[in-house]
Every structure is written in C-alpha cells, then in structure tokens.
C-alpha positions, 0 to 999 in steps of 0.5 A: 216958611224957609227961604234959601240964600243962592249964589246969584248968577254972576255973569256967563263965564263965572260958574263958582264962588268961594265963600269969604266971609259970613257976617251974619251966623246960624241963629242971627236975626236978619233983616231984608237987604242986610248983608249976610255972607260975602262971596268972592270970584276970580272977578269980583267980591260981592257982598249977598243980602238976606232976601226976606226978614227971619233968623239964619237958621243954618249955613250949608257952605262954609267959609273958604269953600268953593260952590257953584252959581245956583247953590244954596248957601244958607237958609232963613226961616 
C-alpha cells in the first residue's frame, strides 16, 4: 500500500516550501521517523520523517523546486 509524503502545514501565513535536500533517494528503504527530505520557508528549515516503513519509490518534487503546504512530495510503498 502506497503512503504519500506531504508538505505539512507549517503555520497560517506559510503557504509553500522549497525543497533543500532529499536524504533519502527513489528505491531507499526507510524506516518510520527517518528523515527523508528536507524543506525549507522563509521561516524555518524543517527536516519531513517518512511516515511508515517501506522503500521511496518515487520523488514527485525535486530539489530546489517551490511546492505548496499539502503537495505530495514523494511516495513510500
């Protein structure tokens, strides 16, 4: 079962995120709690855990792209 990785909300006035860095890459097992990718606001860098145990099977934001609070930023199955 696929589980999507989101750009959490991150506060009323931040509506998007840039995407610093991606620790982990398609085909990565991760576990739950790992950091996977790294976002970053005008606020604040913020580090995204993998929600569930699986292998990152694709990455749908790339590093250095803007996406808005909600996207899905990649997927674990």
């Amino acid at each position: 079962m696929a589980t999507e990785i989101l750009v959490p909300q991150l506060g009323n006035e931040v509506t998007e995120a840039e995407i610093t860095e991606w620790v982990a890459g398609v085909g990565d097992e991760v576990s739950s709690g790992e950091v996977v990718v790294v976002i970053s606001t005008t606020k604040a860098a913020l580090e995204i855990e993998a929600p569930t145990d699986g292998t990152l099977s694709e990455i749908r934001v790339d590093e250095g792209e803007l996406t808005e609070v909600g996207a899905v930023l990649g997927v674990i199955e």
